[in-house]
MARBA-484488 format. One record per residue (C-alpha): x, y, z. Coordinates in steps of 0.05 Angstrom, whole numbers, plus 32768, in hexadecimal, padded with zeros to 4 digits. Example, Ala and Ser with C-alpha at 12.3 -4.5 7.8 and 13.67 -1.06 7.14 Angstrom:
<sites>
site u=80F6 | v=7FA6 | w=809C
site u=8111 | v=7FEB | w=808F
</sites>
This chain:
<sites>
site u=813E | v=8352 | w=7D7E
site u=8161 | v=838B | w=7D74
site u=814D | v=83BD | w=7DA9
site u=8158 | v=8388 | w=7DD5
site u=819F | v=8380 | w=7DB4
site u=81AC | v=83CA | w=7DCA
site u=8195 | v=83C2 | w=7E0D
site u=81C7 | v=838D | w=7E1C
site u=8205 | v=83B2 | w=7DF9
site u=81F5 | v=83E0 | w=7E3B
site u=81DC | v=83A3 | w=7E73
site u=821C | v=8373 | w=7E61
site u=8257 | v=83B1 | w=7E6E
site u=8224 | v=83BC | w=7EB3
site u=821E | v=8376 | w=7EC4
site u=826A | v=8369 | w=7EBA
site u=8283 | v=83A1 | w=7EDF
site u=8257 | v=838E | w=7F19
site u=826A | v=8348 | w=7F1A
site u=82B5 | v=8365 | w=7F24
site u=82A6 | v=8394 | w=7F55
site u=8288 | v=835D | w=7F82
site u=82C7 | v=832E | w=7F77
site u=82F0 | v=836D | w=7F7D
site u=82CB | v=837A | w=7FC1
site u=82CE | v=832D | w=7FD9
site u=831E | v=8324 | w=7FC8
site u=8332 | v=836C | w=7FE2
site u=8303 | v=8376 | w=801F
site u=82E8 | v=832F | w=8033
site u=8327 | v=830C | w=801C
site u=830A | v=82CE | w=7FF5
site u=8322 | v=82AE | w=7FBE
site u=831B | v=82C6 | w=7F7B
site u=82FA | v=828C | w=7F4D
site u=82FD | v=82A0 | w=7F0E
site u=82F7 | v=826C | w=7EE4
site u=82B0 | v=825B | w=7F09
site u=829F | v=82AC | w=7EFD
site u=82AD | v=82A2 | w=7EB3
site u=828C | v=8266 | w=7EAE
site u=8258 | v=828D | w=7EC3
site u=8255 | v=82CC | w=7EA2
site u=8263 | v=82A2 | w=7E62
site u=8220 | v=8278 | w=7E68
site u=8202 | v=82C7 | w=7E6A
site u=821C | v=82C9 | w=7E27
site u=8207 | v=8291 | w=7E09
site u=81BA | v=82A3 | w=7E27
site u=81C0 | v=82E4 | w=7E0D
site u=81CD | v=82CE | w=7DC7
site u=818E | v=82A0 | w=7DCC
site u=8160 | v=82E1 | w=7DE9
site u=817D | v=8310 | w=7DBA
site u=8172 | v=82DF | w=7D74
site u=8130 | v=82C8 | w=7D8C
site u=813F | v=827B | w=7D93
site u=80FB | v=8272 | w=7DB2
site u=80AD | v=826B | w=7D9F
site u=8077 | v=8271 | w=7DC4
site u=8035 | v=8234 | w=7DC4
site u=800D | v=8273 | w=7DDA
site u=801E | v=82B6 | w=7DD3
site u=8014 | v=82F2 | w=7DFE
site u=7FF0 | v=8318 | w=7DCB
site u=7FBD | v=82E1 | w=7DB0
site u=7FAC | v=82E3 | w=7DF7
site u=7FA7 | v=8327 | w=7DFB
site u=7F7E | v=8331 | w=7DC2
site u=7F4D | v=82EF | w=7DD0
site u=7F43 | v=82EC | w=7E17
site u=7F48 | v=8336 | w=7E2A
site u=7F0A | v=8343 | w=7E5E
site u=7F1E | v=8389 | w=7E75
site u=7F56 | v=83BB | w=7E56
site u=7F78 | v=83DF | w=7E96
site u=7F81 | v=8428 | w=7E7F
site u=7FB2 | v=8443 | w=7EAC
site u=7FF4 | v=8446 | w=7E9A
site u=8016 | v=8438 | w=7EE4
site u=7FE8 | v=8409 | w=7EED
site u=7FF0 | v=83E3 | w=7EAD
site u=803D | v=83DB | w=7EB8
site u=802E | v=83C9 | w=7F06
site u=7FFD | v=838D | w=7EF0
site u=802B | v=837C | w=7EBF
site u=806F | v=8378 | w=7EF1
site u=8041 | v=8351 | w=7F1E
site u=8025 | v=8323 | w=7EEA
site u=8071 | v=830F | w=7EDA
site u=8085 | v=8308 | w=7F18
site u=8051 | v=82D2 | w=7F26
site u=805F | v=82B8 | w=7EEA
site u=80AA | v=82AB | w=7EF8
site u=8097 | v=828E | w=7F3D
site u=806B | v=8259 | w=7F1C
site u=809D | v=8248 | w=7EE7
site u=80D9 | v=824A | w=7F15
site u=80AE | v=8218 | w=7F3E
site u=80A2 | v=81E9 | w=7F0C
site u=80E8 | v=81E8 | w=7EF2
site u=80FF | v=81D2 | w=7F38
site u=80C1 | v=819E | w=7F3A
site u=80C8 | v=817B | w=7EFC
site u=80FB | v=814E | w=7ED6
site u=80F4 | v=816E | w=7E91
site u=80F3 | v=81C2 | w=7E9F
site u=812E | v=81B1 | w=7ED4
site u=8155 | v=81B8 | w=7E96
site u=8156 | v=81F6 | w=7E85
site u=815C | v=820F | w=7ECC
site u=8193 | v=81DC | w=7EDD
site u=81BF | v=8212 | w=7EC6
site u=81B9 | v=8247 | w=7EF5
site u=81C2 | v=8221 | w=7F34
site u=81FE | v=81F2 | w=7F17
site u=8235 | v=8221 | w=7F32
site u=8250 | v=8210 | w=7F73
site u=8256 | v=8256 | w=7F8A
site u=8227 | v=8290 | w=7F93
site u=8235 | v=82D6 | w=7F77
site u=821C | v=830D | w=7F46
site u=823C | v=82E0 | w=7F13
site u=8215 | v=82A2 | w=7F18
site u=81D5 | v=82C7 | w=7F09
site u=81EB | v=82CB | w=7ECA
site u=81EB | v=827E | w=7EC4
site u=81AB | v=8286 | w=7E8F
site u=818E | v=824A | w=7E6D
site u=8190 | v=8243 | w=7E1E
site u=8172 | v=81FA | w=7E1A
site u=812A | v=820E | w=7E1A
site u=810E | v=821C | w=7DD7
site u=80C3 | v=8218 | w=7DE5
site u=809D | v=8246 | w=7E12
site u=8068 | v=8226 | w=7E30
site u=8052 | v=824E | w=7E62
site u=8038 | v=8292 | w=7E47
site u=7FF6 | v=827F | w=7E6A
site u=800A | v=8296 | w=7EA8
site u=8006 | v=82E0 | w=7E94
site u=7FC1 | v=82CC | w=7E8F
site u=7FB0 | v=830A | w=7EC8
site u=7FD6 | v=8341 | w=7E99
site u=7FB6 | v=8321 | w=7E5E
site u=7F69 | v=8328 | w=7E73
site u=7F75 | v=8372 | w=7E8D
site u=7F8F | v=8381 | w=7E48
site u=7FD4 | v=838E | w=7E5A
site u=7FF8 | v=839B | w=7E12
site u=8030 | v=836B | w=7DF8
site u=805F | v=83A4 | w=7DF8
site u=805A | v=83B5 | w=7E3D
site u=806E | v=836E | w=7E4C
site u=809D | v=8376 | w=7E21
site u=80C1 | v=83B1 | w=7E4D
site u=80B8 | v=839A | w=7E8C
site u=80CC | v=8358 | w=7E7C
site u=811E | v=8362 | w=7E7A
site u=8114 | v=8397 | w=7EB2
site u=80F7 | v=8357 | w=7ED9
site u=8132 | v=832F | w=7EC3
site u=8162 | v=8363 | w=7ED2
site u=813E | v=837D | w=7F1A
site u=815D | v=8328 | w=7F27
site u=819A | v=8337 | w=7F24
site u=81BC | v=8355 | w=7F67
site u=81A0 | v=831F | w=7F9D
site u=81D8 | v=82E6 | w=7F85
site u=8208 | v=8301 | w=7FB8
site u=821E | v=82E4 | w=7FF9
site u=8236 | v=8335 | w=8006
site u=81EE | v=8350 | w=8016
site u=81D5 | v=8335 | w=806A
site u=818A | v=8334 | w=8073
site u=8168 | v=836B | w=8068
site u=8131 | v=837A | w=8098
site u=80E4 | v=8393 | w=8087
site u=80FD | v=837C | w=8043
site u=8109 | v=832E | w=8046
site u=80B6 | v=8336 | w=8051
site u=80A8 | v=8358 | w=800A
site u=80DC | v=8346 | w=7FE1
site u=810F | v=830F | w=7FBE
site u=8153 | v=8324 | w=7FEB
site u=8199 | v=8307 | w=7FE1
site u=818E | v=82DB | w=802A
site u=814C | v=82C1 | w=8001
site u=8172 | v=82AD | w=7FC0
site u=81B2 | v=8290 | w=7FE9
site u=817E | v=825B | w=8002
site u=8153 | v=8255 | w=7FC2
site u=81A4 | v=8243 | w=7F9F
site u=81B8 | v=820B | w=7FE1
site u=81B8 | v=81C9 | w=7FD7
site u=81AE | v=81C5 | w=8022
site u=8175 | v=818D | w=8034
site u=8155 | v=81C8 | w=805B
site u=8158 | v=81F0 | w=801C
site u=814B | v=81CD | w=7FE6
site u=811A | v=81E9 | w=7FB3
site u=8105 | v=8223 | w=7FE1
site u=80F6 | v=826C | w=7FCB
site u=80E8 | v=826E | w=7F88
site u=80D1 | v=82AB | w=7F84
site u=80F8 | v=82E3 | w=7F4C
site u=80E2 | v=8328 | w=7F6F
site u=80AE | v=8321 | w=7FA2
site u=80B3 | v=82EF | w=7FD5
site u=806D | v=82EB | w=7FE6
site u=805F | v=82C0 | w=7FB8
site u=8092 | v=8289 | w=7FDC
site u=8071 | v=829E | w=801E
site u=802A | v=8296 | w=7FF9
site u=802D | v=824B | w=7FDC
site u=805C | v=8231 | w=800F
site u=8094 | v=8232 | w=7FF9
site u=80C0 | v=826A | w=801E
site u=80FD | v=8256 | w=804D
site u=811E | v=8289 | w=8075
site u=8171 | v=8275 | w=8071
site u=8181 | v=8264 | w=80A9
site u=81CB | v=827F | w=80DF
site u=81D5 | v=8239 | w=80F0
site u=81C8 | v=8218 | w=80A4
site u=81FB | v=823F | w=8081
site u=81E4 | v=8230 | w=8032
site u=8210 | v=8203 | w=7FFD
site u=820C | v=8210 | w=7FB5
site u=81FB | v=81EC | w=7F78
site u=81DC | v=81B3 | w=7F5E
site u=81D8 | v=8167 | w=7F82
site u=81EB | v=814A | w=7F3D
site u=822D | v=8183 | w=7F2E
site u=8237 | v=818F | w=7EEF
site u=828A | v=8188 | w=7EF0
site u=8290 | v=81B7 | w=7EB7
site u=8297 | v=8201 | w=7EAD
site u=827C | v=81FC | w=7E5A
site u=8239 | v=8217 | w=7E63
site u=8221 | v=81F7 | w=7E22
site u=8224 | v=81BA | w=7E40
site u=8208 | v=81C8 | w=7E84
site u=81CF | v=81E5 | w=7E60
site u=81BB | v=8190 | w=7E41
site u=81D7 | v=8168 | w=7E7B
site u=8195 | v=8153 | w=7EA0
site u=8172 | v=8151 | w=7E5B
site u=81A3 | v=8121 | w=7E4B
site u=819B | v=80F1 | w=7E86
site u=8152 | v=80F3 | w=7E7C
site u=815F | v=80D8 | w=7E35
site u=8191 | v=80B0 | w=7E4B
site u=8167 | v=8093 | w=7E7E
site u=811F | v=8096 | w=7E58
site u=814C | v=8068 | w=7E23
site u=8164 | v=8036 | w=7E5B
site u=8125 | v=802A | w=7E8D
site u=810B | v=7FE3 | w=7E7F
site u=80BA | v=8002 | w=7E87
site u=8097 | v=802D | w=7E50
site u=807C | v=804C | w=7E86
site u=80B2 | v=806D | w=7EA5
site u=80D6 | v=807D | w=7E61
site u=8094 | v=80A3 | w=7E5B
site u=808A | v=80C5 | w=7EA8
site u=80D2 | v=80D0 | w=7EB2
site u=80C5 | v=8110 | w=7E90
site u=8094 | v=8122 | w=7EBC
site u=80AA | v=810C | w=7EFD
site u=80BB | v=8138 | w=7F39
site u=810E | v=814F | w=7F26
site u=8144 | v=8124 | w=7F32
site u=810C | v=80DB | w=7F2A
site u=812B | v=80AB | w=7F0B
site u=8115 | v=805F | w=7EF7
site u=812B | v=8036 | w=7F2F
site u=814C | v=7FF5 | w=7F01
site u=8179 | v=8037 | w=7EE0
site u=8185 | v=8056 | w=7F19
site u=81A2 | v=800E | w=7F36
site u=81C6 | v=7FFD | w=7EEF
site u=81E1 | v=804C | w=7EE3
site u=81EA | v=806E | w=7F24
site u=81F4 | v=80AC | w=7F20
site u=8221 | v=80E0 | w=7F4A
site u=81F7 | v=8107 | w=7F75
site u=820D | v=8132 | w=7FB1
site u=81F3 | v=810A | w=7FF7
site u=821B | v=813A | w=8029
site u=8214 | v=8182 | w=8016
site u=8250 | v=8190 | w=804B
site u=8287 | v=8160 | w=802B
site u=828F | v=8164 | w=7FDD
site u=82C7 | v=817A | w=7FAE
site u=82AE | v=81B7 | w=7F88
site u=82C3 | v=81AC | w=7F3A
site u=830A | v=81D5 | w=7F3C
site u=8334 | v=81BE | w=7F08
site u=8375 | v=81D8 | w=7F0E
site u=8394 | v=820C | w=7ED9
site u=83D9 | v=822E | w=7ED1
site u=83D6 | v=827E | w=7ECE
site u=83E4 | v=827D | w=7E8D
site u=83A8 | v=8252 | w=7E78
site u=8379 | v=8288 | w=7EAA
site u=8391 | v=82BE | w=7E88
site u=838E | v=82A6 | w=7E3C
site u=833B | v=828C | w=7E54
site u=833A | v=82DE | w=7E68
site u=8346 | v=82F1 | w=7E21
site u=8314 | v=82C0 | w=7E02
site u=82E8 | v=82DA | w=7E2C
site u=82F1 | v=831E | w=7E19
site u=82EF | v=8314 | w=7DDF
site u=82B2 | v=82F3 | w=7DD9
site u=8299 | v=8331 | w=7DFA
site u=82AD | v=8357 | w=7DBF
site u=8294 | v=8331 | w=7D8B
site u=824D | v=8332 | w=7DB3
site u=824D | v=837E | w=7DBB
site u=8259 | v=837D | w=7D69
site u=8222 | v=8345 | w=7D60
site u=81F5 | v=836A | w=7D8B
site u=8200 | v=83B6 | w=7D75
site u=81FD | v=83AA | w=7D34
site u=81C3 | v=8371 | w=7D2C
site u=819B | v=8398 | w=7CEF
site u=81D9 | v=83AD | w=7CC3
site u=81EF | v=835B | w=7CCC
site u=81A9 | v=8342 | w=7CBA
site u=8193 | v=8302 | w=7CA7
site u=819E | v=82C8 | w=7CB0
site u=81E6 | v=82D9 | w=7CC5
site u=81D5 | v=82F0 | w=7D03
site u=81C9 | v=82AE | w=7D0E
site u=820A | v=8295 | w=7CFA
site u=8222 | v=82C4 | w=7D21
site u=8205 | v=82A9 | w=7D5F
site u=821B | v=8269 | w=7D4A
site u=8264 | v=8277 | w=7D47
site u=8264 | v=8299 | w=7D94
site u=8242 | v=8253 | w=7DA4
site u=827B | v=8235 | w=7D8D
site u=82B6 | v=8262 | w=7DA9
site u=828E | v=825F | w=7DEC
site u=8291 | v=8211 | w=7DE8
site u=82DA | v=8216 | w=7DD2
site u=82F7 | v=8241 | w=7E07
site u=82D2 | v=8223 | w=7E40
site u=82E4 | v=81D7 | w=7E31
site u=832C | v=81F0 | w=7E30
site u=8316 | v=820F | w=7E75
site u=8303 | v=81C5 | w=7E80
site u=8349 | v=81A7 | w=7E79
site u=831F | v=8181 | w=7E3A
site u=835B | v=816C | w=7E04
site u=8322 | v=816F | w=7DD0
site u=8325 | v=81B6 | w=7DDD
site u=8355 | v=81B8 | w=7D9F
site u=8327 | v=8198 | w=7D6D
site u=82F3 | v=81CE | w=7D82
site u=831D | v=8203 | w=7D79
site u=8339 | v=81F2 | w=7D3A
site u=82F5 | v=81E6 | w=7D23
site u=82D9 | v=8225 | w=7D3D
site u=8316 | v=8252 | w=7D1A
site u=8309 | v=822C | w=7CD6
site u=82C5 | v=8244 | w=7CD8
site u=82E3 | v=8287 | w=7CE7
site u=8301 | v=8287 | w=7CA4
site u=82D6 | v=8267 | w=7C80
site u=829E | v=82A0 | w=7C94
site u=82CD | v=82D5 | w=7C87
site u=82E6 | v=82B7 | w=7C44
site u=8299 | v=82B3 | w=7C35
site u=8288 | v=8302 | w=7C4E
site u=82C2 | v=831C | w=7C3F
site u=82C9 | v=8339 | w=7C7E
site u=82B7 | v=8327 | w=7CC2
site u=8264 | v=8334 | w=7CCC
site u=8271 | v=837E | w=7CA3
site u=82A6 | v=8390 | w=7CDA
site u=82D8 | v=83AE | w=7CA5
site u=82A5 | v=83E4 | w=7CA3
site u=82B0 | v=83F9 | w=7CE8
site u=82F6 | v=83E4 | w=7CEE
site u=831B | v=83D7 | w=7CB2
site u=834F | v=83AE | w=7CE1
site u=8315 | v=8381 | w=7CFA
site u=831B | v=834D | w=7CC7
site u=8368 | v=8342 | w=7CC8
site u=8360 | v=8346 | w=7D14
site u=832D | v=830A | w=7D0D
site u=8358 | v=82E9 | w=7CE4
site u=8394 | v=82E9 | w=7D14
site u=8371 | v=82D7 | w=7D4D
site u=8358 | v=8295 | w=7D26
site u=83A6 | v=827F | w=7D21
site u=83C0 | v=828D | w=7D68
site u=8380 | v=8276 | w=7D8A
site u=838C | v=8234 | w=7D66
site u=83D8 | v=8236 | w=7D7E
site u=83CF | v=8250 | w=7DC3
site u=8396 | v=8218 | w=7DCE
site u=83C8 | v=81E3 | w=7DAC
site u=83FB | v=81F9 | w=7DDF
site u=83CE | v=81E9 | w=7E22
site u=83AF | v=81B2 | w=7E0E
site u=83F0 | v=8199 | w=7DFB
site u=8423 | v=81AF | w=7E2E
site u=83F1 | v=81B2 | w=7E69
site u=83B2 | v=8186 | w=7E63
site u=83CE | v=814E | w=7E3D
site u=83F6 | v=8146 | w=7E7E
site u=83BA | v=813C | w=7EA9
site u=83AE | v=80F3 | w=7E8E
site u=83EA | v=80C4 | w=7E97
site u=83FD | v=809B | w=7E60
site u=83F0 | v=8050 | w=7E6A
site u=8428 | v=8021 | w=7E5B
site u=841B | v=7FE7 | w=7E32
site u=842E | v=7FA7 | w=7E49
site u=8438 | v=7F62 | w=7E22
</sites>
């Protein structure tokens, strides 16, 4: 928890920087627009997944180390050779689970995420899932497991896996020649993200795309098939929080409304996007037919609004680089509450981003909370001890976030709905 606390107060300042540069290098050099509420959506679900990672918010049926120590058959000695079984042993791993999230109903949740923004850029790869609580699937390092391979050499390959993910979401990078054969490349993920009939659920694969090419599942994009990004149900927001429970909720939405006890039961485990056919004629839903002619979600904002989302977004930065760098001296159980609060400023800021007028009542909530922790503390998560400023800083922000918020939502966004006159 904490180590991996310090690694990301070094990976987030690295990720963000490279996210700018490409923007910087697609506006200045390729000339194209500059979306930037869709690249904070973005970068804003990273946040919220790296709360999740960092605080745990996950067990395990079977763990990597009962396995290890039960089912062991033969321990590999070598050191190089421990770390390459174990890199390998992920990497089929996250083929087969990346599979199965695009193959059935329930685990399409948690993945729904990271294809639900309707561009493609270093930015959208940090579209992370926080709505899965329950690994099920250690048993696919069953290889590393029976040649002994330790649980902490997992554990340090693991986020270098993760991390070695990262730089093929770009539409910057062409093919790449003898490569496209060995490994994941940014041509390879640009189909894997289409919604394009002739891509759809193609190249799963995280590093090596042998794996694709193995199980049949590999397509090459195509110079005549140029790919379109997203998801065929969009998600129309940018709050993360609620991307992350969308298709859960239709399945429980749906599960609740299907007439047969046997499809409330195999919607679950039906092949994505299966619904009951007397719901699917009584709630249609909104699903994209013609990859080539829909309205991205856009809404519009004033620059004002764009630049006051930039500071909350910042700031949240901040108060994860404290949460993160300084996980032991806050302890327990308020690193939770911690957590808890970004949660909330996250779902805040972004439903303003969202034109949402109930952006207000989450604000106010969220900056009564603020004081009610510090009043509680007596200083904002032992802050004062760095900074004695820190809490009175806190403190302000609460009041003019709740005034600046009170100001959009009522000078810009209550404008968006026209009143309806009542007639008698």
């Amino acid at each position: 928890m904490e180590t991996y606390g310090k690694i990301l107060t070094i990976a987030m300042p690295a990720f963000l920087a490279l996210v700018l540069l490409e923007k910087a290098y697609g506006w200045f050099v390729k000339k194209d627009e500059f979306k930037a509420m869709d690249m904070i959506s973005s970068l804003t679900s990273g946040y919220t997944n790296s709360v999740k990672d960092v605080l745990g918010l996950s067990i395990s049926i079977l763990s990597y180390e009962w396995m290890v120590i039960h089912w062991t058959v033969y321990k590999v000695e070598s050191t190089v050779w421990v770390y390459i079984i174990a890199f390998v042993s992920l990497d089929l791993t996250g083929y087969l689970v990346h599979r199965m999230a695009h193959s059935i109903n329930f685990f399409w949740n948690k993945h729904a995420i990271h294809h639900s923004s309707e561009e493609f850029n270093l930015a959208c790869a940090l579209r992370q899932s926080i709505s899965s609580f329950v690994s099920l699937f250690t048993i696919f390092l069953l290889p590393a497991a029976l040649l002994g391979v330790e649980p902490k050499v997992i554990a340090i390959v693991a986020p270098l896996h993760l991390f070695a993910q990262f730089w093929y979401h770009t539409v910057y990078i062409g093919k790449m020649g003898i490569l496209e054969k060995i490994i994941v490349t940014p041509s390879h993920h640009r189909v894997h993200h289409a919604i394009n009939p002739e891509y759809l659920d193609k190249n799963h694969g995280q590093i090596f795309i042998i794996w694709d090419k193995l199980f049949g599942t590999f397509q090459e994009e195509l110079p005549n098939v140029p790919p379109v990004y997203g998801i065929t149900r969009p998600a129309n927001t940018w709050n993360p929080i609620k991307i992350n429970f969308q298709h859960l909720w239709l399945l429980i939405k749906d599960a609740f409304y299907a007439q047969s006890w046997k499809d409330k039961f195999r919607i679950w485990f039906m092949p994505t996007g299966w619904r009951p056919a007397d719901v699917a004629v009584h709630f249609p839903d909104k699903k994209i037919e013609n990859p080539y002619n829909f309205e991205k979600y856009a809404p519009k904002s004033s620059q004002n609004l764009l630049i006051w989302i930039w500071f909350q977004f910042l700031f949240t930065f901040i108060l994860l680089f404290h949460l993160f760098g300084n996980i032991a001296k806050i302890g327990m159980p308020n690193i939770f509450i911690y957590g808890g609060f970004i949660y909330l400023l996250v779902f805040s800021y972004t439903e303003l981003m969202d034109r949402n007028r109930f952006a207000i009542l989450w604000e106010i909530i969220k900056n009564i909370l603020g004081f009610a922790l510090i009043y509680s503390m007596g200083d904002w998560f032992g802050s004062s001890q760095l900074y004695t400023w820190a809490t009175s800083a806190m403190m302000i922000y609460f009041v003019l976030s709740t005034i600046i918020t009170a100001y959009f939502v009522w000078f810009e966004i209550r404008k968006d709905k026209p009143v309806v006159e009542m007639k008698y």
